[in-house]
Biopython code that builds the backbone (N, CA, C, O; Angstrom):
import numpy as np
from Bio.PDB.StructureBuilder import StructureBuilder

atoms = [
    (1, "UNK", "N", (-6.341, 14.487, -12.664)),
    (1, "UNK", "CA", (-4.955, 14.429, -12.249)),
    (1, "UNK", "C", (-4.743, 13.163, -11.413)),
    (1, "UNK", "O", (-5.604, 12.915, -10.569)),
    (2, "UNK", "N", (-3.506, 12.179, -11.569)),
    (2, "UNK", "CA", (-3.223, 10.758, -10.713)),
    (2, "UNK", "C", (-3.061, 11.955, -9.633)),
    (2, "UNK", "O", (-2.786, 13.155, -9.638)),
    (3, "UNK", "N", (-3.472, 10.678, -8.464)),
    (3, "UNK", "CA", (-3.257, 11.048, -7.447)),
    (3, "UNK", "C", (-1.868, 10.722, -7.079)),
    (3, "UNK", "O", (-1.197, 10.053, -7.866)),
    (4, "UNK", "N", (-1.271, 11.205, -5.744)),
    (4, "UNK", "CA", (0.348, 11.411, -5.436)),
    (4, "UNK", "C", (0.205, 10.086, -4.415)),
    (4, "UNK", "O", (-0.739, 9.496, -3.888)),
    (5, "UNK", "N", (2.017, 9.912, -4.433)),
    (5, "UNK", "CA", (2.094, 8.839, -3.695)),
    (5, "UNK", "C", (3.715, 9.782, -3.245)),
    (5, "UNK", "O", (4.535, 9.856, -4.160)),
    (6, "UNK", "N", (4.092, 10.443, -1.886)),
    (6, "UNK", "CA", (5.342, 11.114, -1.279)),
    (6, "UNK", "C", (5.918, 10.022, -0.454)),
    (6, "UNK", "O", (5.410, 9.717, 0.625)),
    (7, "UNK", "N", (7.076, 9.363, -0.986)),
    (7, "UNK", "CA", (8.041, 8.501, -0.325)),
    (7, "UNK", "C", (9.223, 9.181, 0.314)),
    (7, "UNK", "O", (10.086, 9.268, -0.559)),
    (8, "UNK", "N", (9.688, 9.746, 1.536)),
    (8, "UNK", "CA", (10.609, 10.322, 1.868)),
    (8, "UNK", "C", (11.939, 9.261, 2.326)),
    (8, "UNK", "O", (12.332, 9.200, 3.491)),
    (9, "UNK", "N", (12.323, 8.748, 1.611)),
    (9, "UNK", "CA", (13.619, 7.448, 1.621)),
    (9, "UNK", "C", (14.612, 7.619, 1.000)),
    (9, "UNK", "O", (14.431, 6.814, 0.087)),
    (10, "UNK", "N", (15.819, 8.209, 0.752)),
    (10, "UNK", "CA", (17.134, 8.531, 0.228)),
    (10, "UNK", "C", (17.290, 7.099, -0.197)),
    (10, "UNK", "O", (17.707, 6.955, -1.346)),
    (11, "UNK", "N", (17.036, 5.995, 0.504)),
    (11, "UNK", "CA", (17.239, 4.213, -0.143)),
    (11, "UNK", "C", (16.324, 4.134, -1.007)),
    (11, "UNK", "O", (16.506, 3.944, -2.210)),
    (12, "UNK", "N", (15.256, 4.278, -0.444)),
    (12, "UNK", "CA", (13.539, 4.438, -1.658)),
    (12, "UNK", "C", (14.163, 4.710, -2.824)),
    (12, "UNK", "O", (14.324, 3.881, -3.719)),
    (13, "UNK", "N", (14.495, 5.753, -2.854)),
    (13, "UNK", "CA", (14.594, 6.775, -3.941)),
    (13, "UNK", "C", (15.950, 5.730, -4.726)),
    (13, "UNK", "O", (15.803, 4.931, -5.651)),
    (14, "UNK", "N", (16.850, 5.974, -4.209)),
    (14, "UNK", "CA", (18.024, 5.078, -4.912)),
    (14, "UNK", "C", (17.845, 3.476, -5.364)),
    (14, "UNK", "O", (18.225, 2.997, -6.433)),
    (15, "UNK", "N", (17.370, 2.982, -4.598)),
    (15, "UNK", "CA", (16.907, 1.766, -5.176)),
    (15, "UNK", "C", (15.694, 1.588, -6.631)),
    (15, "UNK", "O", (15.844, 0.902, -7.642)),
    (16, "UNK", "N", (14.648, 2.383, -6.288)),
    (16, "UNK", "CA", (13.980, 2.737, -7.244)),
    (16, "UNK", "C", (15.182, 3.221, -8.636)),
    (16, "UNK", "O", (15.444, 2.485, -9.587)),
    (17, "UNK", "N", (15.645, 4.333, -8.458)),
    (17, "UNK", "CA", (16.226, 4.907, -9.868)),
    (17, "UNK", "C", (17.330, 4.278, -10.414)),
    (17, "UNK", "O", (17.723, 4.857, -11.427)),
    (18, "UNK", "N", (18.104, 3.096, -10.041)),
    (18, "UNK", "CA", (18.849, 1.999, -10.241)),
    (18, "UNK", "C", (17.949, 0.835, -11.091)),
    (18, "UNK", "O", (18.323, 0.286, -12.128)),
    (19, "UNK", "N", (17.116, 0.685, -10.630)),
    (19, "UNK", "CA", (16.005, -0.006, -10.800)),
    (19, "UNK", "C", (15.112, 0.307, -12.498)),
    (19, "UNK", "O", (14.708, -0.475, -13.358)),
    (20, "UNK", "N", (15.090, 1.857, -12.386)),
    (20, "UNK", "CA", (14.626, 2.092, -13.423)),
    (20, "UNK", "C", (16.063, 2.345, -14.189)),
    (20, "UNK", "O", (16.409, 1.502, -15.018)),
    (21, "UNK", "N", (16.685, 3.181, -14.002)),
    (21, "UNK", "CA", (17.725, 2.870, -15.232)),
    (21, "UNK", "C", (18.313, 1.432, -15.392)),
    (21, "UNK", "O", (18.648, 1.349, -16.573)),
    (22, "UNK", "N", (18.541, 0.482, -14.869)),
    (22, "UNK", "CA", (18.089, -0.928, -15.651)),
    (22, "UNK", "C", (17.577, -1.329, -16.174)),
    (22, "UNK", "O", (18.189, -2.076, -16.938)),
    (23, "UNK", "N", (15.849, -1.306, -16.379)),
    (23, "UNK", "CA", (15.275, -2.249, -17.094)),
    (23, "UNK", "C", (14.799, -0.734, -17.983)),
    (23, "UNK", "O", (13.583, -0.830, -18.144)),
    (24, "UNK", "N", (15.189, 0.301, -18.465)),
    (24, "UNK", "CA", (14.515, 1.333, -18.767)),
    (24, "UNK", "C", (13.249, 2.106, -18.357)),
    (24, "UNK", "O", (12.769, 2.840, -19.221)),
    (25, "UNK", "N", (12.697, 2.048, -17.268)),
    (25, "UNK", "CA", (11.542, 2.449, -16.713)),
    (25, "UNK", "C", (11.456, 3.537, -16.305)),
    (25, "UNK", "O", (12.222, 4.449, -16.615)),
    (26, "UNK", "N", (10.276, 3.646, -15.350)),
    (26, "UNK", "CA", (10.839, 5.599, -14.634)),
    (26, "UNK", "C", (10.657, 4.949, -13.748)),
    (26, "UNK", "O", (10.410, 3.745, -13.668)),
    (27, "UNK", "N", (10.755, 5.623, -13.098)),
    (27, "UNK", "CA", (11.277, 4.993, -11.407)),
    (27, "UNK", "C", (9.683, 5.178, -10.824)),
    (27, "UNK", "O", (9.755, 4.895, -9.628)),
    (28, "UNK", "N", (8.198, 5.552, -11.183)),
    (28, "UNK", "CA", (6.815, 5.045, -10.900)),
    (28, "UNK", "C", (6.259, 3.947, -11.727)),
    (28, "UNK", "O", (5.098, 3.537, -11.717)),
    (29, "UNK", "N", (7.360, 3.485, -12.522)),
    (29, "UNK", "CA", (6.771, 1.849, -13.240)),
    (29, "UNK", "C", (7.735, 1.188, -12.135)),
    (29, "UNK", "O", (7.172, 0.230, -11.605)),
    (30, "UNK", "N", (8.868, 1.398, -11.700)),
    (30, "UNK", "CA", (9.122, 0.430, -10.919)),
    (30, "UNK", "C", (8.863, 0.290, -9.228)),
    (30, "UNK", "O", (9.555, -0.439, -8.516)),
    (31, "UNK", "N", (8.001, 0.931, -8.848)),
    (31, "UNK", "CA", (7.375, 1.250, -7.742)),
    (31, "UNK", "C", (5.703, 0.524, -8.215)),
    (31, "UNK", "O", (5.227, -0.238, -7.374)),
    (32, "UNK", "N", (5.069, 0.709, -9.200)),
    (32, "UNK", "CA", (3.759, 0.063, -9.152)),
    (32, "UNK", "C", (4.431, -1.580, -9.691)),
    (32, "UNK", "O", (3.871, -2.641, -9.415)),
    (33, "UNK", "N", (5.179, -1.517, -10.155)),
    (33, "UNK", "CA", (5.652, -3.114, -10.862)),
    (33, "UNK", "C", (6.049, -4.071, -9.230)),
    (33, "UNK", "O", (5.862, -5.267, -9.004)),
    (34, "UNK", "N", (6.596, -3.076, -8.380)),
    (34, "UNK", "CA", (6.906, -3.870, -7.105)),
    (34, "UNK", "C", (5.661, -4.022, -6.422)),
    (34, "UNK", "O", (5.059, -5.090, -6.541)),
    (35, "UNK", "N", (5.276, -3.267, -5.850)),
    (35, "UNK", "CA", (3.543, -2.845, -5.259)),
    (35, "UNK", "C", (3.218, -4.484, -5.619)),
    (35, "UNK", "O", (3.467, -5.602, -5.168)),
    (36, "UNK", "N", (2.333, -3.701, -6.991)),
    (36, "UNK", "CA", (1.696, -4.957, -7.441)),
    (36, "UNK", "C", (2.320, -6.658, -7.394)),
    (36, "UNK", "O", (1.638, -7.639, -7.692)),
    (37, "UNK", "N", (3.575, -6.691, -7.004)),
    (37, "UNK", "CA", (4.248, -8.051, -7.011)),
    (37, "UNK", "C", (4.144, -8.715, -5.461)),
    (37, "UNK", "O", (4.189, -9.894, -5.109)),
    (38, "UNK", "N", (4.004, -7.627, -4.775)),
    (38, "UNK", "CA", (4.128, -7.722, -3.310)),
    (38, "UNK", "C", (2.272, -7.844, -2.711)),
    (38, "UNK", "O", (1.875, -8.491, -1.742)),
    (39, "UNK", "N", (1.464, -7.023, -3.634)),
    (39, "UNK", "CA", (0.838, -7.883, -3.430)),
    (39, "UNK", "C", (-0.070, -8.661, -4.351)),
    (39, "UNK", "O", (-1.295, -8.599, -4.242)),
    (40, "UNK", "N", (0.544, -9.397, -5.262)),
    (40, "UNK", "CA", (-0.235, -10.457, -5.561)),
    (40, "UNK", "C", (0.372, -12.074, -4.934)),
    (40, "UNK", "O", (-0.035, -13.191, -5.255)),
    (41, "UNK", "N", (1.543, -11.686, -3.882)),
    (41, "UNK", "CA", (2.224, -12.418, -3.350)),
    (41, "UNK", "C", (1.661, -12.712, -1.500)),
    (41, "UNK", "O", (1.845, -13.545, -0.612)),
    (42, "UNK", "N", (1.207, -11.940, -1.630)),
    (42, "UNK", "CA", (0.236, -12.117, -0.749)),
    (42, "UNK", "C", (-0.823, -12.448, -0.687)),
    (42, "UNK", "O", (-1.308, -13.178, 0.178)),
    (43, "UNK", "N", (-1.577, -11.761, -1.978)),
    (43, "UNK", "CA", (-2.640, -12.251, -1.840)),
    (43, "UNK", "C", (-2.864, -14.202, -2.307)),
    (43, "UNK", "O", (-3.778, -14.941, -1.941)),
    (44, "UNK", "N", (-1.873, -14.486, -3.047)),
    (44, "UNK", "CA", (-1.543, -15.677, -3.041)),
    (44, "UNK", "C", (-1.307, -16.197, -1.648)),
    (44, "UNK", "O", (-1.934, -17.244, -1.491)),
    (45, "UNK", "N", (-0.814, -15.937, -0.875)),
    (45, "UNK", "CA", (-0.306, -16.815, 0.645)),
    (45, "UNK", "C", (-1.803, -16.764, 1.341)),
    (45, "UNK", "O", (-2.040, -17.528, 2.277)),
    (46, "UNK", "N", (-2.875, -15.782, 0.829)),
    (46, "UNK", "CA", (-4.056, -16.007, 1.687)),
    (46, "UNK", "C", (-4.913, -16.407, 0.872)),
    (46, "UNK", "O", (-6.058, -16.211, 1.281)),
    (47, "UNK", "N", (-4.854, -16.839, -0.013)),
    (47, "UNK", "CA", (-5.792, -17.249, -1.223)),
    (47, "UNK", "C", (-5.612, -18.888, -0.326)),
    (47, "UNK", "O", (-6.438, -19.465, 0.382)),
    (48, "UNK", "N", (-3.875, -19.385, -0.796)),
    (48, "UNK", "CA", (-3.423, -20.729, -0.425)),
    (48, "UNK", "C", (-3.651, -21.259, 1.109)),
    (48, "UNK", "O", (-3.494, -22.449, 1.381)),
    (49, "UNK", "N", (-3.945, -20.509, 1.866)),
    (49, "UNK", "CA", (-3.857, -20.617, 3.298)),
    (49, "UNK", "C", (-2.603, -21.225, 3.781)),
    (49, "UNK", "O", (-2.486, -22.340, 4.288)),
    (50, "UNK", "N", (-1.754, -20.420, 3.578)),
    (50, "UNK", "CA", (-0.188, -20.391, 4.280)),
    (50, "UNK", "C", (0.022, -19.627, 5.279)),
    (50, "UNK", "O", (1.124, -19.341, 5.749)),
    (51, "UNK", "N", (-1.170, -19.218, 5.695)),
    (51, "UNK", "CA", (-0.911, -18.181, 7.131)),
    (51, "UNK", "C", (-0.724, -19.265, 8.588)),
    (51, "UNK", "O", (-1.698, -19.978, 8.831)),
    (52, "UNK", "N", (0.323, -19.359, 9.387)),
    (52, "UNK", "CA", (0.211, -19.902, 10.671)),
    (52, "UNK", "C", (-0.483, -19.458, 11.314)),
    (52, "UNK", "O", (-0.664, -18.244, 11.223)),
    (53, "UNK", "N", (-1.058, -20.072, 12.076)),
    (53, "UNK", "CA", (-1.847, -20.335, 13.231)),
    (53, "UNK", "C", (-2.196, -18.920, 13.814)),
    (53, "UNK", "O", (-3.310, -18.481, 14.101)),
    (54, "UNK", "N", (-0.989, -18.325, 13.917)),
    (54, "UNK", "CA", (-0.792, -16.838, 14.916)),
    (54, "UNK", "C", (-1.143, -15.849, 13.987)),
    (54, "UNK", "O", (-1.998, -15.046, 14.360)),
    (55, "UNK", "N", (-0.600, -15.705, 12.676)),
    (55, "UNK", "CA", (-0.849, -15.110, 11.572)),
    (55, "UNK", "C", (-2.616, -15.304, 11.153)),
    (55, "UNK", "O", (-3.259, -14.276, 10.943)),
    (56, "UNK", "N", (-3.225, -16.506, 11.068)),
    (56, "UNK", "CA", (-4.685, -16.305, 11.060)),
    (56, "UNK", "C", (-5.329, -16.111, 12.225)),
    (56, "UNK", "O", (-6.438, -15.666, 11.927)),
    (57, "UNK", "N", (-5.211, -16.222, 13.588)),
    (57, "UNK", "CA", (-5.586, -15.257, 14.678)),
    (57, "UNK", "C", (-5.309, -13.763, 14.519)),
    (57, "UNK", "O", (-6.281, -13.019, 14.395)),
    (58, "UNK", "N", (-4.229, -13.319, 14.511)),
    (58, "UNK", "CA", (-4.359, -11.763, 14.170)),
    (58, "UNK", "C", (-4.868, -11.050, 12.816)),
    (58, "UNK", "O", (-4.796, -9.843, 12.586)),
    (59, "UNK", "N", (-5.441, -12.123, 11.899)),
    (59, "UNK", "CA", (-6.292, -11.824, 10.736)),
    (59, "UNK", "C", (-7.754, -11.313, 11.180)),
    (59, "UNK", "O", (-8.446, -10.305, 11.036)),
    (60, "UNK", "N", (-7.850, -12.773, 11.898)),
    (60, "UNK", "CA", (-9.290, -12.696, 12.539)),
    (60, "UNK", "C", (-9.575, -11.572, 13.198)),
    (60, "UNK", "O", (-10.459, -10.816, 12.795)),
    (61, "UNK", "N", (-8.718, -11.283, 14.503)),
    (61, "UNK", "CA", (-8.882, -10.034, 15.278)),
    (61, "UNK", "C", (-9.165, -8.685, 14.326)),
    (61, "UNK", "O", (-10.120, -7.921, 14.467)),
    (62, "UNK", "N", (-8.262, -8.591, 13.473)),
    (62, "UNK", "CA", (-7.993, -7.280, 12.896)),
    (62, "UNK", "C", (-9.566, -7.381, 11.821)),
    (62, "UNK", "O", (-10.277, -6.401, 11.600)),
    (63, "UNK", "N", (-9.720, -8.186, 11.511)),
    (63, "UNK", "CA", (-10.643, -8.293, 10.387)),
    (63, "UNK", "C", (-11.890, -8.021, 11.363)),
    (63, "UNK", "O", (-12.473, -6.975, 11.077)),
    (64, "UNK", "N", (-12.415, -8.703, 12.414)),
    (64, "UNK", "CA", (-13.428, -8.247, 13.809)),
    (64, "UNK", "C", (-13.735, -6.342, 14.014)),
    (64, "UNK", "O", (-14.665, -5.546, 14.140)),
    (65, "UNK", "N", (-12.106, -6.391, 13.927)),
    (65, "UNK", "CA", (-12.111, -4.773, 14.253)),
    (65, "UNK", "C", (-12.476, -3.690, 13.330)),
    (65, "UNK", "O", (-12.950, -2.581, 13.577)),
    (66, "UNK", "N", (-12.147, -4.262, 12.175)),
    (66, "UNK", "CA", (-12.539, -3.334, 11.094)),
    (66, "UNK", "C", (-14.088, -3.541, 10.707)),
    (66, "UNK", "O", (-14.499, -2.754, 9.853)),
    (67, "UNK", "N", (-15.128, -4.601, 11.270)),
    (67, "UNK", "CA", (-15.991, -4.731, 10.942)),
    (67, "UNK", "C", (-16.700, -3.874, 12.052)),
    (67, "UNK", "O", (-17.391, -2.895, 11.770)),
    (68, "UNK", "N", (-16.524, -4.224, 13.074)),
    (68, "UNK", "CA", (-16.642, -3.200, 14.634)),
    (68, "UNK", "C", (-16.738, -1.791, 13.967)),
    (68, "UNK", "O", (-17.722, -1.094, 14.215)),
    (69, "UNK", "N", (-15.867, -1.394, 13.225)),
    (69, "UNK", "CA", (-15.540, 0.199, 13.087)),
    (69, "UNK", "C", (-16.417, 0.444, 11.927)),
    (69, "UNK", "O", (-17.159, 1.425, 11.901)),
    (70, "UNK", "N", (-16.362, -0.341, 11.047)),
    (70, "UNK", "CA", (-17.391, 0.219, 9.946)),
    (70, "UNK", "C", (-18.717, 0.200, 10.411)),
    (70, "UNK", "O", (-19.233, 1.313, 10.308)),
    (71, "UNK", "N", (-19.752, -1.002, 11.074)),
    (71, "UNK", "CA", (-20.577, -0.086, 12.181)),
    (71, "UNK", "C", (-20.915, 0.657, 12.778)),
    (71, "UNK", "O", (-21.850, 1.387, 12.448)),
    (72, "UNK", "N", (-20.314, 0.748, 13.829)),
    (72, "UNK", "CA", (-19.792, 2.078, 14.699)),
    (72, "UNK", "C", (-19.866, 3.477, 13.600)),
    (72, "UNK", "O", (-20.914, 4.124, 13.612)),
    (73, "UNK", "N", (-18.866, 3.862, 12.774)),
    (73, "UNK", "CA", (-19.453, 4.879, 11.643)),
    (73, "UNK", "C", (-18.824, 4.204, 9.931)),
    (73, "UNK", "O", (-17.770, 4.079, 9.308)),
    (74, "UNK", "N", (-20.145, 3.956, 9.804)),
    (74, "UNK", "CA", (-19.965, 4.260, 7.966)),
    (74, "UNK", "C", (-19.697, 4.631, 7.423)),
    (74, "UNK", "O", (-19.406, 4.250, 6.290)),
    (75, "UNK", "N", (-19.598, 5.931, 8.034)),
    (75, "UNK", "CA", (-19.334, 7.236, 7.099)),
    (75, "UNK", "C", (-17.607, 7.368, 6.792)),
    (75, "UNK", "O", (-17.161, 8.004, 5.837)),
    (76, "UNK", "N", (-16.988, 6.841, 7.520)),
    (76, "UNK", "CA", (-16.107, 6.917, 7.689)),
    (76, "UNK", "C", (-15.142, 6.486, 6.628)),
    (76, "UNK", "O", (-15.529, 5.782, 5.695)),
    (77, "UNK", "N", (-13.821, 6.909, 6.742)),
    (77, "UNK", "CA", (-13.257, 6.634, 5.472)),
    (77, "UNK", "C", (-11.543, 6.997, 5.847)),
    (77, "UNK", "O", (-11.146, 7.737, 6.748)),
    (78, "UNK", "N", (-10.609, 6.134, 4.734)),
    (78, "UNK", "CA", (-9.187, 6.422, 4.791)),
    (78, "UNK", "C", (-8.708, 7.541, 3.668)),
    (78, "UNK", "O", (-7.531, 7.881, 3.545)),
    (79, "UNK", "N", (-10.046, 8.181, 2.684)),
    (79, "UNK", "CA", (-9.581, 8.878, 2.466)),
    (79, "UNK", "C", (-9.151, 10.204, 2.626)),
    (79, "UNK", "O", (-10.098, 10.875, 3.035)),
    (80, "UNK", "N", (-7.883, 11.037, 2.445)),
    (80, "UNK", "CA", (-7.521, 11.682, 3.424)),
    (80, "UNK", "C", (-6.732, 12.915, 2.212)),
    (80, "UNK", "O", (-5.775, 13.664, 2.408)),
    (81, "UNK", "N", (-7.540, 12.736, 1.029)),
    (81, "UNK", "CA", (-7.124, 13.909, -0.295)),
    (81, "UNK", "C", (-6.917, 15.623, 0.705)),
    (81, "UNK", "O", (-6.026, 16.419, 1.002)),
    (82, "UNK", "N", (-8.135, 15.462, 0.863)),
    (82, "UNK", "CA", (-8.252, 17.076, 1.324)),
    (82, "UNK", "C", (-7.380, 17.660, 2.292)),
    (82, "UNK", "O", (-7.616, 18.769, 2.771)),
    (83, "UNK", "N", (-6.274, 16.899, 2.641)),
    (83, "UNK", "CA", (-5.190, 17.502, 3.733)),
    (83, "UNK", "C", (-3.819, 17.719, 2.570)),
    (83, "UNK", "O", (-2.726, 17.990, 3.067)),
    (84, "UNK", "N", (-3.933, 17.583, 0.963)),
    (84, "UNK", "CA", (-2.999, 17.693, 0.338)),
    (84, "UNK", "C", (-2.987, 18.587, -0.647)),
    (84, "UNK", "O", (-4.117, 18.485, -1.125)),
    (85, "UNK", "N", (-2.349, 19.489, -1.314)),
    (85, "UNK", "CA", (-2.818, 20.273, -1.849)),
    (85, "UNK", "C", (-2.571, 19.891, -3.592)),
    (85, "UNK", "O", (-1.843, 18.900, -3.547)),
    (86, "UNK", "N", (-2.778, 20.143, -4.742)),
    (86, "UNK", "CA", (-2.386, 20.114, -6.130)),
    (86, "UNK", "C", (-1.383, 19.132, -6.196)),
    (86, "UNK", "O", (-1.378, 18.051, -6.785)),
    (87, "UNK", "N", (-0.434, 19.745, -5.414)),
    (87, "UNK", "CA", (0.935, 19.720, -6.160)),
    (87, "UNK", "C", (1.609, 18.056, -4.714)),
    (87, "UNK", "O", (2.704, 17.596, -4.388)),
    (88, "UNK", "N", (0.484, 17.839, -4.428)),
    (88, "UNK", "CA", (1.119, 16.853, -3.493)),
    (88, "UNK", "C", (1.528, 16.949, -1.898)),
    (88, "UNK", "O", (2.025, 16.124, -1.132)),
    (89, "UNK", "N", (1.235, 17.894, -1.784)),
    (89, "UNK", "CA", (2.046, 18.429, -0.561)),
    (89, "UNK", "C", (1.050, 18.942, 0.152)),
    (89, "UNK", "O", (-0.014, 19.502, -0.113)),
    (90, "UNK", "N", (2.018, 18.414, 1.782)),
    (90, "UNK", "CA", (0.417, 18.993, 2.714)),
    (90, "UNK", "C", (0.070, 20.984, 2.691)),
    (90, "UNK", "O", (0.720, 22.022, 2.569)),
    (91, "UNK", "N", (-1.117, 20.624, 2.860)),
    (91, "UNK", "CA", (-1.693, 22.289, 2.900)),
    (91, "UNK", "C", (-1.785, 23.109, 4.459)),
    (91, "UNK", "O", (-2.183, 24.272, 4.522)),
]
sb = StructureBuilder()
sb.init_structure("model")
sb.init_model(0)
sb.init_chain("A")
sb.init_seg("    ")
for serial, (resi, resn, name, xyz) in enumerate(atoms, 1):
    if name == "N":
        sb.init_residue(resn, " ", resi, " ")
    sb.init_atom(name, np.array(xyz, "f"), 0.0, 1.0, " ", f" {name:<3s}", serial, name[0])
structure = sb.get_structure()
């Protein structure tokens, strides 16, 4: 079974289904079609090194920290399935 993705946005939602009844889509092709645009648009700006100065200092930091934490425990993880039940919804 795909796993769930719960957007609670009355705009979310409307922008999305505008979106898909335009180009004919369902409104989860035009949510992974954005995703994916947003970030390969990024990952372009850090591929290119277009990050300012302040923007690659708080890379650095954050990137420090997450290395700090995966040390600290390994085990550890963002995944977080088991607080959802089947149908998407918390248990």
């Amino acid at each position: 079974m795909p796993r769930q993705l719960n957007i609670r946005s009355d705009e979310a939602f409307e922008t999305a289904r505008r979106l898909a009844e335009r180009h004919g889509w369902t409104t989860t092709e035009v949510v992974v079609r954005a995703l994916r645009r947003m970030d390969e648009a990024e990952g372009q700006a850090l591929r290119h090194g277009d990050l300012s100065p302040r923007q690659k200092s708080l890379h650095d930091r954050l990137a420090e920290l997450g290395r700090k934490a995966r040390e600290a425990s390994p085990e550890a993880s963002s995944e977080h399935g088991d607080l959802y039940g089947e149908d998407g919804a918390p248990r």
